[in-house]
C-alpha atoms as one frame of an Amber mdcrd trajectory, in Angstrom:
protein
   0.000   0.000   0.000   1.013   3.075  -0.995   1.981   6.058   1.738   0.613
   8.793  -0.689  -3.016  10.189  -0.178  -5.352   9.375  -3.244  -8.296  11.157
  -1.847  -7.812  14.092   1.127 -11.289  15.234   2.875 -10.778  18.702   4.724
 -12.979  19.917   7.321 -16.306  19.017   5.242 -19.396  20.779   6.192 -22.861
  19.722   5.248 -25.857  21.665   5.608 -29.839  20.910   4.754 -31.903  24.120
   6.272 -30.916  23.933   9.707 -29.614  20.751   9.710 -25.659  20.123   9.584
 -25.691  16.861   8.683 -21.990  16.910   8.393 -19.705  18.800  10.913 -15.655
  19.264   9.991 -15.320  15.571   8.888 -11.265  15.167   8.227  -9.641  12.014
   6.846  -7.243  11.297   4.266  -7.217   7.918   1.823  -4.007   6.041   1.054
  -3.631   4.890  -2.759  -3.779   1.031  -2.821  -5.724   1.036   0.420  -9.408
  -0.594   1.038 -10.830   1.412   3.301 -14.261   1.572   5.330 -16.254   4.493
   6.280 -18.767   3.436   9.352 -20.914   4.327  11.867 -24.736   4.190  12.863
 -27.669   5.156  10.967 -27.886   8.429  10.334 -24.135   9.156  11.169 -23.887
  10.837   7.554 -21.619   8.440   5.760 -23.931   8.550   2.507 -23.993  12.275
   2.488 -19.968  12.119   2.959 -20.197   9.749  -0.668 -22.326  12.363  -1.868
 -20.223  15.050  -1.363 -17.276  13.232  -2.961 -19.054  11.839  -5.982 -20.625
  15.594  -6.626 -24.621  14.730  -6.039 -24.071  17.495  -3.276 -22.189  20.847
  -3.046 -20.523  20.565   0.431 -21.553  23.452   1.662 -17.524  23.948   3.517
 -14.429  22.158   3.634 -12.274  20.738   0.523 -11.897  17.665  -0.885  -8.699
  17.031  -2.878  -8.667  14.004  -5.069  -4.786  13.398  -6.258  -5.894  10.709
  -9.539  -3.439  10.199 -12.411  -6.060  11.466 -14.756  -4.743  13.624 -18.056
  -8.216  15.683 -17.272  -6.863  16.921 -13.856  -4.958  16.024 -10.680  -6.421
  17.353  -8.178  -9.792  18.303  -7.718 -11.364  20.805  -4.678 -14.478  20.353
  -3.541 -15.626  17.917  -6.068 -19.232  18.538  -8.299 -18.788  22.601  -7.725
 -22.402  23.774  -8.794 -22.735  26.144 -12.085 -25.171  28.272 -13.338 -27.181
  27.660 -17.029 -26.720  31.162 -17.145 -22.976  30.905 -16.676 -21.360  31.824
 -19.720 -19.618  28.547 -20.423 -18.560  27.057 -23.506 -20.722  23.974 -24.888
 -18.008  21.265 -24.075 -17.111  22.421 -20.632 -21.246  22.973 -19.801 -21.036
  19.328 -20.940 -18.200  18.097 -18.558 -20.003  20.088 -16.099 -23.499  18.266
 -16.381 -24.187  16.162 -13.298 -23.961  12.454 -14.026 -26.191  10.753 -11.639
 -25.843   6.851 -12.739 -22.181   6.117 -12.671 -20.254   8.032 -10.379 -21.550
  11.951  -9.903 -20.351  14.858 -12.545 -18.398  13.736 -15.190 -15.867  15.316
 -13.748 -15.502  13.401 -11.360 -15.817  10.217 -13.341 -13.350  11.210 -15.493
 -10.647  11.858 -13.006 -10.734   8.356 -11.745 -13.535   8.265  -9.120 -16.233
   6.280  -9.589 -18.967   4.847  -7.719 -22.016   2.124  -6.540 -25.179   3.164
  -4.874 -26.927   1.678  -1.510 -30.135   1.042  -3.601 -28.754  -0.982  -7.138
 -29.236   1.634 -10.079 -29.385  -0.496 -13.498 -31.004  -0.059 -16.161 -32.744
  -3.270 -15.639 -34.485  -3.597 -19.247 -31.132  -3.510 -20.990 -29.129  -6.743
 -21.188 -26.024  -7.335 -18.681 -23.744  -6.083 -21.482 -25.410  -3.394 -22.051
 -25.456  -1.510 -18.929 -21.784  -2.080 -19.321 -21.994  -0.418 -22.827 -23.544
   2.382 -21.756 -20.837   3.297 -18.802 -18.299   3.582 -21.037 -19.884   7.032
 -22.875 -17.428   9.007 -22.218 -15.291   6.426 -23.824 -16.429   5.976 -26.575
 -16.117   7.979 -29.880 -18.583  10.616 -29.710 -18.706  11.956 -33.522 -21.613
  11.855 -34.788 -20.443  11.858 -38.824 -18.036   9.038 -37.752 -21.169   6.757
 -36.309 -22.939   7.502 -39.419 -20.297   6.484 -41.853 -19.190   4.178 -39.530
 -15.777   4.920 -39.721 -12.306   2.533 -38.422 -12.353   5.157 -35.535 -15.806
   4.247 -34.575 -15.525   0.728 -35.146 -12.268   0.570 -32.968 -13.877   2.833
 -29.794 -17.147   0.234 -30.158 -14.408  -2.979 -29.979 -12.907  -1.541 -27.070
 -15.926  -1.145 -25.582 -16.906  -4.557 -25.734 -14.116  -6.423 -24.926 -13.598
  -4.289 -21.525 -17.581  -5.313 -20.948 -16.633  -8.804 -21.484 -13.307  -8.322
 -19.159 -15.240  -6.919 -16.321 -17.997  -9.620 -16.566 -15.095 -12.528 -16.534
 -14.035 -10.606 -13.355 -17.664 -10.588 -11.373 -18.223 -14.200 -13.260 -21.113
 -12.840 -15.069 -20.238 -13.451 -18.919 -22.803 -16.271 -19.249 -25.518 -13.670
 -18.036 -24.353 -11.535 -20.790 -27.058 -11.327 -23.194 -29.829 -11.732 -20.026
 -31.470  -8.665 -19.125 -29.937  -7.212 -16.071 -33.423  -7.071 -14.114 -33.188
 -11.042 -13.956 -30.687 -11.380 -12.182 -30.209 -12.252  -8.635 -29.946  -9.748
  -6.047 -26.181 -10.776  -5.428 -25.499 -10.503  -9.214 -27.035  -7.107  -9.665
 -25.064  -6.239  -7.007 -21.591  -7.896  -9.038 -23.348  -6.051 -12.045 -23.246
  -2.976 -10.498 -19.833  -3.318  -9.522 -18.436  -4.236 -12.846 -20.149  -1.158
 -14.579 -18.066   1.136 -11.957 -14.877  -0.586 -12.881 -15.325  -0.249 -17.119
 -14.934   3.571 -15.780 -11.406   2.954 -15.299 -11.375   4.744 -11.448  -8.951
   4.741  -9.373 -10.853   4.806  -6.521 -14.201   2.943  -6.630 -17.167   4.031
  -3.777 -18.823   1.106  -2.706 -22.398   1.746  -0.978 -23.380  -1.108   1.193
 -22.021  -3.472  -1.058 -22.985  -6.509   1.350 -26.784  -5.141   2.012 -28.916
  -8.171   1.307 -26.165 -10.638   0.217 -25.727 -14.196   2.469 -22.478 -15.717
   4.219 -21.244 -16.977   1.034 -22.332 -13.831  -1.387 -19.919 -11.634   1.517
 -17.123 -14.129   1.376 -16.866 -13.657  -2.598 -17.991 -10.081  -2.392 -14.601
  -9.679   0.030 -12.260 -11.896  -2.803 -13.252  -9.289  -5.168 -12.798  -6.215
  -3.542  -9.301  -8.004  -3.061  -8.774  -8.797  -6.264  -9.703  -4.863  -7.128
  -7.231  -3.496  -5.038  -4.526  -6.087  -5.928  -5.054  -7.300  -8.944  -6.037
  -3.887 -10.461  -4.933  -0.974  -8.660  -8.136   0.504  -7.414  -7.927   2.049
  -4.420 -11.636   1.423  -2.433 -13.654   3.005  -0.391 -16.469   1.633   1.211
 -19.553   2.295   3.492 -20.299  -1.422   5.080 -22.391  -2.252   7.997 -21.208
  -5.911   8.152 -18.903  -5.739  11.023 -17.088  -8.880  10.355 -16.869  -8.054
   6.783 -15.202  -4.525   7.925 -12.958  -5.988  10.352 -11.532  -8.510   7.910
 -10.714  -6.592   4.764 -10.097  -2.620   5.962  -6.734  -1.180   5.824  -7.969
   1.707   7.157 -11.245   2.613   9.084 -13.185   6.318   9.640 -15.973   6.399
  12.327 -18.886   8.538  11.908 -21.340   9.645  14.503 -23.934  12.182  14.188
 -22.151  13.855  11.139 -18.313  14.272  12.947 -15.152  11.721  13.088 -15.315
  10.137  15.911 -12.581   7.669  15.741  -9.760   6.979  12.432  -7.182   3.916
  12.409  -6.840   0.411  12.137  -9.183  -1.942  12.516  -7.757  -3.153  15.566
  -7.841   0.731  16.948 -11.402   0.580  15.986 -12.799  -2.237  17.931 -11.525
  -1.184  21.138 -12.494   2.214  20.507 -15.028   2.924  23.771 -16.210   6.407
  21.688 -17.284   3.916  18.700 -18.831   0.871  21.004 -20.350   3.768  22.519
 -21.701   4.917  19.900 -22.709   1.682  18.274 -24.249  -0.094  21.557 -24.964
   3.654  23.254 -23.351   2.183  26.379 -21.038   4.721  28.436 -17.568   5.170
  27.795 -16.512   3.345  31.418 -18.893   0.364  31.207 -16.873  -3.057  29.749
 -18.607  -3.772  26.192 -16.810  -4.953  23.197 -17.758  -4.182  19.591
């Protein structure tokens, strides 16, 4: 694992009305790292993946992301909002455009962060391959003459295309489910679906939602090998919100506790478990009484 910060979250504020949902929330992601972001419901770890993947405009803080994207290296405060009015060329109003399917604005996709959703977002009457397809957009050759004359350009960008679908289903052993409509699937392949349709972004840092919501013993077990094989296998640094304890425990590098919108705890997992502010939190016992997590 890397020493060098991929992502960098400075003193993040989040408010709705009167509500500050998120309160100077500080951490700082290692490149090659899988790590967890925790806490009870309501503790604002969605609105914290939010913020990163541009859905929200935070309304403080920075967040740096340090991605070895030819589009840009580093990124502060991520999805900043713009105006229609704004007098913007067409191509940058373009980049600009919220994304809300694969990952937040496209600028964010395209600088290598990329992400899944709590509740699975497919396009469920479009076939397995498909909803890979369409994820790689910004991929793929965008000229219109050249997709009506069909050129060798064209042709090329739609090989690619298909042959990193195909990859990515080898990966989440889907490619027999290719040409199935991605609403048949199991829960726990939607879920593998979803996944794979992140990575044909190319990130280099993949948010992962509640990955495990829903999935049995077995589903987490394989769900863990492949966040694994992500990380090592493929360089993606990941970042995940998880309320499987044992899952968290077992494959975190690197674990942030949230609680009521604010950091109450950072380290390793071993740090975390004997934390008494997070069993506290988690069990609302007292800091003195003797309660493990």
């Amino acid at each position: 694992m890397s020493q060098e910060n991929i992502l960098t979250v400075e003193n993040l504020v989040m408010h709705f009305g009167g509500i500050k949902a998120l309160n100077d929330v500080t951490f700082n992601i290692k490149r090659g790292s899988v790590s967890a972001l925790i806490g009870p419901n309501g503790a604002g770890k969605t609105t914290v993946f939010n913020c990163l993947t541009g859905f929200y405009k935070a309304t403080g803080g920075h967040i740096m992301l340090s991605a070895n994207s030819k589009d840009t290296s580093v990124i502060k405060v991520l999805g900043e909002p713009f105006k229609v009015t704004d007098f913007i060329s067409p191509v940058a109003f373009y980049q600009r455009l919220k994304y809300k399917m694969f990952g937040g604005s496209h600028l964010v996709n395209r600088a290598g962060l990329s992400r899944t959703f709590q509740n699975i977002r497919l396009f469920k009457e479009m076939s397995v391959v498909e909803n890979l397809l369409v994820a790689q957009h910004m991929r793929a050759n965008r000229n219109l003459l050249a997709g009506i004359f069909n050129t060798s350009s064209y042709k090329r960008s739609e090989d690619e295309a298909l042959e990193r679908a195909f990859y990515w289903l080898g990966v989440v052993d889907l490619t027999e489910f290719a040409n199935r409509l991605a609403g048949e699937l199991s829960y726990g392949q939607q879920r593998r679906l979803e996944i794979a349709r992140a990575m044909c972004t190319n990130p280099e840092i993949i948010c992962l939602d509640e990955p495990a919501a829903g999935l049995n013993p077995s589903e987490t077990e394989a769900l863990t090998k492949m966040i694994r094989v992500l990380r090592d296998q493929h360089n993606t640094t990941v970042l995940l919100i998880e309320h499987d304890m044992g899952m968290v425990m077992d494959i975190s590098d690197y674990i942030v506790v949230l609680d009521h919108g604010e950091v109450i705890a950072k380290g390793n997992p071993d740090d975390i478990k004997n934390n008494p502010k997070v069993i506290a939190a988690y069990l609302g016992a007292e800091e003195g009484e003797e309660v493990t997590l």
